[in-house]
Jmol script that loads the backbone (N, CA, C; Angstrom):
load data "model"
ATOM      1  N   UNK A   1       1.214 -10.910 -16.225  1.00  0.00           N
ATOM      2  CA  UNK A   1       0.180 -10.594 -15.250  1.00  0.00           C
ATOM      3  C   UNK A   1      -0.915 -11.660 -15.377  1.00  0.00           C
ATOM      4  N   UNK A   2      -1.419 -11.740 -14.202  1.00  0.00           N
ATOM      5  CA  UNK A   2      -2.385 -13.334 -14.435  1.00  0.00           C
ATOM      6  C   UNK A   2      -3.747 -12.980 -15.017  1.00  0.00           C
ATOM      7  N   UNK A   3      -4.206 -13.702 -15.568  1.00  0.00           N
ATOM      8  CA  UNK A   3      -6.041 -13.307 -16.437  1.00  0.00           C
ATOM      9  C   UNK A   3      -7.103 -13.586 -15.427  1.00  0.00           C
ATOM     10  N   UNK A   4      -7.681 -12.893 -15.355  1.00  0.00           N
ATOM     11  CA  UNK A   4      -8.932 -13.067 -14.338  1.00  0.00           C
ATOM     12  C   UNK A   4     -10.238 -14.081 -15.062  1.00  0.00           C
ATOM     13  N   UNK A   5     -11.274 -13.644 -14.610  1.00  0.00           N
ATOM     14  CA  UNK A   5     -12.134 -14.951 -15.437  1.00  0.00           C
ATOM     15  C   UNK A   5     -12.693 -14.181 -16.847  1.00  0.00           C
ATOM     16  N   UNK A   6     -12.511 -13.082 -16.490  1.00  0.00           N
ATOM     17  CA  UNK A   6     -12.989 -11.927 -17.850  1.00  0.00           C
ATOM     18  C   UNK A   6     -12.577 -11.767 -18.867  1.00  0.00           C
ATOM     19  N   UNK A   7     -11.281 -12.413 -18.790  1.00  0.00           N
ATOM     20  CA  UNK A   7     -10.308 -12.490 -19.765  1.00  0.00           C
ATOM     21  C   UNK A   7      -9.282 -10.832 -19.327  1.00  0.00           C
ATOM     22  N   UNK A   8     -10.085  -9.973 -18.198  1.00  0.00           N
ATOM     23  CA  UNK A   8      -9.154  -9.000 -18.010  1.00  0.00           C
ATOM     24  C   UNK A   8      -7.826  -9.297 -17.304  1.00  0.00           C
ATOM     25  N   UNK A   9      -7.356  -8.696 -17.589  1.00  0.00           N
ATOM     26  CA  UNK A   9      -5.838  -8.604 -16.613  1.00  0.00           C
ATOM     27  C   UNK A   9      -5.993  -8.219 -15.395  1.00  0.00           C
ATOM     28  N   UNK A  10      -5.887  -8.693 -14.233  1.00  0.00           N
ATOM     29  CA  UNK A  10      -5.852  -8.664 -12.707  1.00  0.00           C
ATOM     30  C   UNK A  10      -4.958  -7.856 -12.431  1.00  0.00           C
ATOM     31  N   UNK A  11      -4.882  -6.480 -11.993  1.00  0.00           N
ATOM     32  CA  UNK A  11      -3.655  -5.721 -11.092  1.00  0.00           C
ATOM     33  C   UNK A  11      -3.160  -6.349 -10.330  1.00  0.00           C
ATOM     34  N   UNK A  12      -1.904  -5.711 -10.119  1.00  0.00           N
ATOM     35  CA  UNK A  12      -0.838  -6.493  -9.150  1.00  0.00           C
ATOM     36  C   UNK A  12      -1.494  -6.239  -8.062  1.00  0.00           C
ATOM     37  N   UNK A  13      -2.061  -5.575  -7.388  1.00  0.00           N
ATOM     38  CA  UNK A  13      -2.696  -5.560  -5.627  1.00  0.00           C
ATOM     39  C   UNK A  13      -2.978  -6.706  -5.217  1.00  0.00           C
ATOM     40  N   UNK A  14      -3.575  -7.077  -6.069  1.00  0.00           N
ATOM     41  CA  UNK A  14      -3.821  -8.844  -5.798  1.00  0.00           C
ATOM     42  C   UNK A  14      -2.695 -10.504  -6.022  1.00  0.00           C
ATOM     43  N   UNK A  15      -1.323  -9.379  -6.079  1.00  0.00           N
ATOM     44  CA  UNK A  15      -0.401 -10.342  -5.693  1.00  0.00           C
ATOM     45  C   UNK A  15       0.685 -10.539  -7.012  1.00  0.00           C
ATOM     46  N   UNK A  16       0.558  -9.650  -7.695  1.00  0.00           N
ATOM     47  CA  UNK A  16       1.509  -9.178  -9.153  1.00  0.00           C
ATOM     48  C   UNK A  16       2.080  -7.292  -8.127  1.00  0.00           C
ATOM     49  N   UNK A  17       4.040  -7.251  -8.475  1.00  0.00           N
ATOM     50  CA  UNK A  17       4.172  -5.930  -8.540  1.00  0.00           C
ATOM     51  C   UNK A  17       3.980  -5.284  -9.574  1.00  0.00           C
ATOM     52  N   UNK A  18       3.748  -3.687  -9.209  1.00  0.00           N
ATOM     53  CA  UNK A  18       3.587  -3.056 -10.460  1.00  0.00           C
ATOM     54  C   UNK A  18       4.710  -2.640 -11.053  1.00  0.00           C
ATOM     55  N   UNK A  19       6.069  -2.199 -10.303  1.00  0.00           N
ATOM     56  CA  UNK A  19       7.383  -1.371 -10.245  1.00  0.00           C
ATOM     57  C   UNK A  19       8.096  -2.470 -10.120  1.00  0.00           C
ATOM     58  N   UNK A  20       9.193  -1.807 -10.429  1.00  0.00           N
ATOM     59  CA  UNK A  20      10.342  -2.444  -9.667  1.00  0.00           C
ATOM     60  C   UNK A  20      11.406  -1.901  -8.880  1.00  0.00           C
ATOM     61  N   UNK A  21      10.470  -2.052  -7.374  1.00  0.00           N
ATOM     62  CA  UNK A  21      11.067  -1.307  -6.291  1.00  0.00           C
ATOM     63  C   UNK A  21      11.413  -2.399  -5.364  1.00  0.00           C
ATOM     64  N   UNK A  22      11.740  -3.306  -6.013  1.00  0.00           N
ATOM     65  CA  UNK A  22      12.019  -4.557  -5.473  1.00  0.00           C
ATOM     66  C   UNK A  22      13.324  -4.799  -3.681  1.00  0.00           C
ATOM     67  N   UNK A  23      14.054  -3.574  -4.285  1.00  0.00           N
ATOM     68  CA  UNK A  23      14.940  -2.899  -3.038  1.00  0.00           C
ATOM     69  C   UNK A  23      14.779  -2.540  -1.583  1.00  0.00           C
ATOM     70  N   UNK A  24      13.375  -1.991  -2.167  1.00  0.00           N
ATOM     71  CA  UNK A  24      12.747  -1.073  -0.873  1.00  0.00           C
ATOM     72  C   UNK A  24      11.892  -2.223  -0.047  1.00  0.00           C
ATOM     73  N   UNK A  25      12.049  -3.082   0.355  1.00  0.00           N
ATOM     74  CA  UNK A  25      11.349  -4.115   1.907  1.00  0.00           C
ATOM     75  C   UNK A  25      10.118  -3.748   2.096  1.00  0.00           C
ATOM     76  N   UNK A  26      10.548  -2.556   2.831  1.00  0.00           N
ATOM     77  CA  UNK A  26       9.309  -1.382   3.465  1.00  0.00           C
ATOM     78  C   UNK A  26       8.095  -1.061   3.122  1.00  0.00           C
ATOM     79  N   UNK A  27       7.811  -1.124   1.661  1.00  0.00           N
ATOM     80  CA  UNK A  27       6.982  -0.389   1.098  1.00  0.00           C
ATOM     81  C   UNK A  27       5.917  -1.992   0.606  1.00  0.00           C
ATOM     82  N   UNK A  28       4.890  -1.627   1.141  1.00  0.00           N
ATOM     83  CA  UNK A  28       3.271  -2.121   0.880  1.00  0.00           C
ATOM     84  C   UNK A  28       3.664  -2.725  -0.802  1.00  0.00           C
ATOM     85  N   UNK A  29       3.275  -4.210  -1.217  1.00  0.00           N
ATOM     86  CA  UNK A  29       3.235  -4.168  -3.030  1.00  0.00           C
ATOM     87  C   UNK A  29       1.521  -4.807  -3.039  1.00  0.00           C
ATOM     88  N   UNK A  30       0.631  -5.259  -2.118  1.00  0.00           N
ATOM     89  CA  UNK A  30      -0.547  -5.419  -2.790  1.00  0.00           C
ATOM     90  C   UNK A  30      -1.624  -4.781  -1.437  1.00  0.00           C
ATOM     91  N   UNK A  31      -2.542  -5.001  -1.724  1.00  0.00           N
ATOM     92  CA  UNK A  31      -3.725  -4.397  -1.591  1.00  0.00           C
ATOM     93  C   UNK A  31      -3.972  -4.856   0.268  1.00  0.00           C
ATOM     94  N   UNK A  32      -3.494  -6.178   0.449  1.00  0.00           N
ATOM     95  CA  UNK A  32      -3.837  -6.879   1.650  1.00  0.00           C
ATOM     96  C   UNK A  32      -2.618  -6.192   2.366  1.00  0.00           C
ATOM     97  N   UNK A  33      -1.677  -6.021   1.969  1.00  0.00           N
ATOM     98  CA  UNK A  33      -0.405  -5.634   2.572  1.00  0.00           C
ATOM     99  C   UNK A  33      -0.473  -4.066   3.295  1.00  0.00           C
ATOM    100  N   UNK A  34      -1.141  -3.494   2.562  1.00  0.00           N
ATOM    101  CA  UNK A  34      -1.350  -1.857   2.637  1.00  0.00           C
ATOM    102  C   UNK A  34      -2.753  -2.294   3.504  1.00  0.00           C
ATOM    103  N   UNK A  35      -3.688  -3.216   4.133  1.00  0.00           N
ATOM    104  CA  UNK A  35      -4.738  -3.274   5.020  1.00  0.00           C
ATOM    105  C   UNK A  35      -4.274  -3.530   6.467  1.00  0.00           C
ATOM    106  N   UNK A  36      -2.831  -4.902   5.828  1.00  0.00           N
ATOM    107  CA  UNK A  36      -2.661  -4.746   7.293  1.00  0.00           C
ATOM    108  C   UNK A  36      -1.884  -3.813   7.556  1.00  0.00           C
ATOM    109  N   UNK A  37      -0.758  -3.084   7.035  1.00  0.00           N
ATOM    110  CA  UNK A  37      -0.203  -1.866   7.812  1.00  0.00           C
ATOM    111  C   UNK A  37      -1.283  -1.023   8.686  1.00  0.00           C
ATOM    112  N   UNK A  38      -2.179  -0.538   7.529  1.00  0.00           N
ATOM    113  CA  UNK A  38      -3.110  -0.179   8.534  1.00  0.00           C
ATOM    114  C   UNK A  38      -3.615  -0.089   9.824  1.00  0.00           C
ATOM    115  N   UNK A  39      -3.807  -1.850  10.053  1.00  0.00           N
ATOM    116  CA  UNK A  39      -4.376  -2.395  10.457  1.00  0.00           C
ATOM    117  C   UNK A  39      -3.214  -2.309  12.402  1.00  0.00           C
ATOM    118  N   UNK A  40      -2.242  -2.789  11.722  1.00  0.00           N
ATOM    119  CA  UNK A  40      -1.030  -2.660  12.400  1.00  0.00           C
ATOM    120  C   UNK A  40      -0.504  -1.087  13.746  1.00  0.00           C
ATOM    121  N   UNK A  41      -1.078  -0.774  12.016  1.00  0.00           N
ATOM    122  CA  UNK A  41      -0.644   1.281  13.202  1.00  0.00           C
ATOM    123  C   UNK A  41      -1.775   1.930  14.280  1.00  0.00           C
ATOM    124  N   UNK A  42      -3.107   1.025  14.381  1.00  0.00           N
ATOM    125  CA  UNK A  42      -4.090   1.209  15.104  1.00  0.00           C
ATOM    126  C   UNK A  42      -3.386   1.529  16.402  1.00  0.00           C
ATOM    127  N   UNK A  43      -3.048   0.458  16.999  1.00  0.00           N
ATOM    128  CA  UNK A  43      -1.865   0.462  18.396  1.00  0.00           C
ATOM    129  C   UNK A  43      -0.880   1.913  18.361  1.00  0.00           C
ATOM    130  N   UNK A  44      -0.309   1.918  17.069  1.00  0.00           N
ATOM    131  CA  UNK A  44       0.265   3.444  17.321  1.00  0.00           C
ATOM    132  C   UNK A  44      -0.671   4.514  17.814  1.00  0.00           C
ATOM    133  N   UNK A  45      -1.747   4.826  16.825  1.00  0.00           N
ATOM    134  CA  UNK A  45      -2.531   5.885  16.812  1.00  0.00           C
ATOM    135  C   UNK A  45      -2.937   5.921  18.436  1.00  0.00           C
ATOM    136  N   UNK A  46      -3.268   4.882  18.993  1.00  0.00           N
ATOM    137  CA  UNK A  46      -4.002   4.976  20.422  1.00  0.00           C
ATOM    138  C   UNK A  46      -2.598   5.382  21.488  1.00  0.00           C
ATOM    139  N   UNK A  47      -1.675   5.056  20.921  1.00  0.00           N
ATOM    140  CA  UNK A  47      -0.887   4.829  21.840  1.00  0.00           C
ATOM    141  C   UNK A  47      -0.068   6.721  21.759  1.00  0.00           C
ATOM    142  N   UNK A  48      -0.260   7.425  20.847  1.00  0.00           N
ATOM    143  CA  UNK A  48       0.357   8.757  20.254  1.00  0.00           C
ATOM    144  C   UNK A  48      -0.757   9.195  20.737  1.00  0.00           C
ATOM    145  N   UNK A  49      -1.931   9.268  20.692  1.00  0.00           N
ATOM    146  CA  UNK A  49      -2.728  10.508  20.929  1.00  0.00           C
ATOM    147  C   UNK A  49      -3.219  10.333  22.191  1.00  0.00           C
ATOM    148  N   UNK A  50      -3.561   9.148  22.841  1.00  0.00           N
ATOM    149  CA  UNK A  50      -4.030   8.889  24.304  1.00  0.00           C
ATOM    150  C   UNK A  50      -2.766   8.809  24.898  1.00  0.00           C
ATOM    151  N   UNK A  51      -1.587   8.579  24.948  1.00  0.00           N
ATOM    152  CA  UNK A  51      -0.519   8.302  25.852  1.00  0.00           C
ATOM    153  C   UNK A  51       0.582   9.389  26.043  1.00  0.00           C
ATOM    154  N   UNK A  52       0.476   9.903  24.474  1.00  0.00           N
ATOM    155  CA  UNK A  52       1.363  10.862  24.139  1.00  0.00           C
ATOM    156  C   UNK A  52       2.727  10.596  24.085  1.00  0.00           C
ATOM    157  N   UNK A  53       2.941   9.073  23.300  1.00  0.00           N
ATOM    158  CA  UNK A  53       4.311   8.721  23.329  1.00  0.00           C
ATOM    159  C   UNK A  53       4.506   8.732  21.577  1.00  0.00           C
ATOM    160  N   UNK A  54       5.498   9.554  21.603  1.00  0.00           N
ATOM    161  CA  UNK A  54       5.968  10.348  20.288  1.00  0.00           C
ATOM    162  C   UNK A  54       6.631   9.726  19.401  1.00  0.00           C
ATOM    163  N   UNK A  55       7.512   8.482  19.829  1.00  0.00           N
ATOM    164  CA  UNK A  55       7.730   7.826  19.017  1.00  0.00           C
ATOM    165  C   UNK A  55       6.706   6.728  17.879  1.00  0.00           C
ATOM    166  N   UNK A  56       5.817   6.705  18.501  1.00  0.00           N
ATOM    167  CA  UNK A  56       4.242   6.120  18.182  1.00  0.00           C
ATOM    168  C   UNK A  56       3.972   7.257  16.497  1.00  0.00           C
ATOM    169  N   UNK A  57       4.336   8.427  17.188  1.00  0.00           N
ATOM    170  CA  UNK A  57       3.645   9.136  16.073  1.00  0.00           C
ATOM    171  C   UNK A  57       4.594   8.809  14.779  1.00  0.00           C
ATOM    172  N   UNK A  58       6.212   8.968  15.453  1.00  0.00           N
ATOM    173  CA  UNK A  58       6.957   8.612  14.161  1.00  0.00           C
ATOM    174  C   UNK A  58       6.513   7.176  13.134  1.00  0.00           C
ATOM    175  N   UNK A  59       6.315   6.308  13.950  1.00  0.00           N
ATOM    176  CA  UNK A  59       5.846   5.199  12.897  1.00  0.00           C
ATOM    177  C   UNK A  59       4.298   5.353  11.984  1.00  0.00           C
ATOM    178  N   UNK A  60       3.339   6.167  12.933  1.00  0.00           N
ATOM    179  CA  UNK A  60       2.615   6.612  12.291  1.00  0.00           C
ATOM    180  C   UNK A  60       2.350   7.022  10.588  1.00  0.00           C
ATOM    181  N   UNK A  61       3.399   8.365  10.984  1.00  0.00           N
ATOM    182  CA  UNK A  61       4.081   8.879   9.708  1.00  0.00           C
ATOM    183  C   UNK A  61       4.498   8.139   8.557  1.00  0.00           C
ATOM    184  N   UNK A  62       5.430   7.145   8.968  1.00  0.00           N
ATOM    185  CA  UNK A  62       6.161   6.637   8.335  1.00  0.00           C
ATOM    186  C   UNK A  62       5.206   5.322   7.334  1.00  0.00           C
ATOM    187  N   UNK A  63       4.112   5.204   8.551  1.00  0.00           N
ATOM    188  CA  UNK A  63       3.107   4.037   7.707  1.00  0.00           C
ATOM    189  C   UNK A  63       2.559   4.747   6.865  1.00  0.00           C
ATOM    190  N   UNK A  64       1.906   6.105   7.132  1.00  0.00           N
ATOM    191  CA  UNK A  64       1.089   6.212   6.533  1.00  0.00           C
ATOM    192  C   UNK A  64       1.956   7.390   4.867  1.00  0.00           C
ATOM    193  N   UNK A  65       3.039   7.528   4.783  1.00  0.00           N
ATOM    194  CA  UNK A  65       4.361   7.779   3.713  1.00  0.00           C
ATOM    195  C   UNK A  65       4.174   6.665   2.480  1.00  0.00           C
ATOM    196  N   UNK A  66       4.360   5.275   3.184  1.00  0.00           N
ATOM    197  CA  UNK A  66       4.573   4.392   2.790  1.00  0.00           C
ATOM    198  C   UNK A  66       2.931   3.589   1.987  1.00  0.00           C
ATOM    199  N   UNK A  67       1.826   4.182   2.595  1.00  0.00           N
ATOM    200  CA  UNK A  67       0.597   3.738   1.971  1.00  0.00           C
ATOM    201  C   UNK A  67       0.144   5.042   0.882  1.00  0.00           C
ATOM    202  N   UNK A  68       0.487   6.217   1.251  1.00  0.00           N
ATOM    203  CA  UNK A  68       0.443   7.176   0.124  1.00  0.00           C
ATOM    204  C   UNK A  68       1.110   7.100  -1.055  1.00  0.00           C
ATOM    205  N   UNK A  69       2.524   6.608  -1.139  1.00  0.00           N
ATOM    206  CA  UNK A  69       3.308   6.079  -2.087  1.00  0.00           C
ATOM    207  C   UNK A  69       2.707   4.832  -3.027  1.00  0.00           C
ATOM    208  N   UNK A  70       2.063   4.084  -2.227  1.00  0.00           N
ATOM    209  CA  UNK A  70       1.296   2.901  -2.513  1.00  0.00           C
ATOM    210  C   UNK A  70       0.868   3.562  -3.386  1.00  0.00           C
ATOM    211  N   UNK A  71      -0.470   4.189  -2.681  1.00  0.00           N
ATOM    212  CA  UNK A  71      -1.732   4.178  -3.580  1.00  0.00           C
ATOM    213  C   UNK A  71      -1.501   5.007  -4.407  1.00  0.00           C
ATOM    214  N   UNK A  72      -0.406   6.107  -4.693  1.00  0.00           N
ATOM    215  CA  UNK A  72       0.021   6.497  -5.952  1.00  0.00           C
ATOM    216  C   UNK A  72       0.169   5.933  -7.133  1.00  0.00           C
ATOM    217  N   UNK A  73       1.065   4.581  -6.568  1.00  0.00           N
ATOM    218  CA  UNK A  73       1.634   3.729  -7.923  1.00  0.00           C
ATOM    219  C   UNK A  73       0.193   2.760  -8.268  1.00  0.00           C
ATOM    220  N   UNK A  74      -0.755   2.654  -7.510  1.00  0.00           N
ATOM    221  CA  UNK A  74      -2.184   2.081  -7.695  1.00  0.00           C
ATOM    222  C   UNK A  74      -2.835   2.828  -8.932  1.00  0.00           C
ATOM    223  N   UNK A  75      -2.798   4.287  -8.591  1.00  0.00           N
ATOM    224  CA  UNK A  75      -3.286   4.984  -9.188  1.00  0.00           C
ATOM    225  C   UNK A  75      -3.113   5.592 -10.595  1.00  0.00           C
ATOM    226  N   UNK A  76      -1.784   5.321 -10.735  1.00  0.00           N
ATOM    227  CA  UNK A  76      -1.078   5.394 -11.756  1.00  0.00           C
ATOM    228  C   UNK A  76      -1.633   4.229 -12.615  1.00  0.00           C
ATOM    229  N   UNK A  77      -1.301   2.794 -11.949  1.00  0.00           N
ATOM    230  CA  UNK A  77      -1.431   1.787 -12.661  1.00  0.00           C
ATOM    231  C   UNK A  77      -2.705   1.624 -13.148  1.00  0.00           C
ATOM    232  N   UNK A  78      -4.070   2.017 -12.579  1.00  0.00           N
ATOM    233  CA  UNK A  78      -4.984   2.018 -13.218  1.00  0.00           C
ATOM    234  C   UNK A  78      -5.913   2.808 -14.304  1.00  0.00           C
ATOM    235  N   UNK A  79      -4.783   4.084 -14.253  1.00  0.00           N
ATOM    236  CA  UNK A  79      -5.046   5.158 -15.500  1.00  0.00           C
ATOM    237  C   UNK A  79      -4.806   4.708 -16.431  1.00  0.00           C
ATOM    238  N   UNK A  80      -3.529   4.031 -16.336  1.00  0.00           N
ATOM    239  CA  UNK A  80      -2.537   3.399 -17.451  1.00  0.00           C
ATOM    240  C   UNK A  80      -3.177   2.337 -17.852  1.00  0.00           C
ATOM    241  N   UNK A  81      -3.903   1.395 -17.034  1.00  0.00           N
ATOM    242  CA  UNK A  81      -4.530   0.578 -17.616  1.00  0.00           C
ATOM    243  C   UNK A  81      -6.071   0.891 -18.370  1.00  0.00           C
ATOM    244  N   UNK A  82      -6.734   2.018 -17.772  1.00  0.00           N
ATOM    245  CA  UNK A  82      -7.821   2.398 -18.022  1.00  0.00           C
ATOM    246  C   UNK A  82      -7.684   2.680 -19.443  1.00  0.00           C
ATOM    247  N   UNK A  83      -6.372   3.517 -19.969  1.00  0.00           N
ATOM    248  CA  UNK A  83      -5.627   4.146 -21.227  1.00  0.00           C
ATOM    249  C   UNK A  83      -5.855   2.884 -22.181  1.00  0.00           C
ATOM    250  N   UNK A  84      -5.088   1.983 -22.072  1.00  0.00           N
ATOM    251  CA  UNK A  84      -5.172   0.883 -22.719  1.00  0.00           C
ATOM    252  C   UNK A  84      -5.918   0.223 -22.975  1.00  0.00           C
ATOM    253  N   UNK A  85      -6.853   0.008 -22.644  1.00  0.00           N
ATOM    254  CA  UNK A  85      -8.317  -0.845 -22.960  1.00  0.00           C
ATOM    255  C   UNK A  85      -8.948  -0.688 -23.934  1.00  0.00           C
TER     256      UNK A  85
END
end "model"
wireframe off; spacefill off
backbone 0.3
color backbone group
């Protein structure tokens, strides 16, 4: 994992994975990645609740599956690191 200027260890969000879910494509591995999904599903959201086209909502879902999973393994990783210090 790369050293920051602190001599701390930098989380992967910033471009280190934490897992190895290396399989899964789909799934968000840093911090910018999980902004733009975000960023991305805006167009859904407008397009599902003002248009009412349903397939909109499915990707919705599916982004926002995929950023909860995220910020799980975030969350994890920084207990674990919090532990260790």
């Amino acid at each position: 994992m790369p050293q920051g200027g602190t001599g701390l260890q930098v989380p992967h969000f910033f471009g280190e994975k934490m897992n190895n879910n290396d399989n899964d494509t789909n799934t968000p591995t840093t911090l910018n990645e999980m902004i733009n999904l975000l960023e991305s599903v805006q167009t859904d959201y407008t397009k599902f609740y003002v248009d009412g086209n349903s397939s909109a909502g499915t990707r919705i879902r599916k982004a926002m599956q995929q950023i909860k999973t995220t910020a799980h393994d975030v969350r994890q990783h920084v207990q674990t690191t919090k532990k260790n210090q």
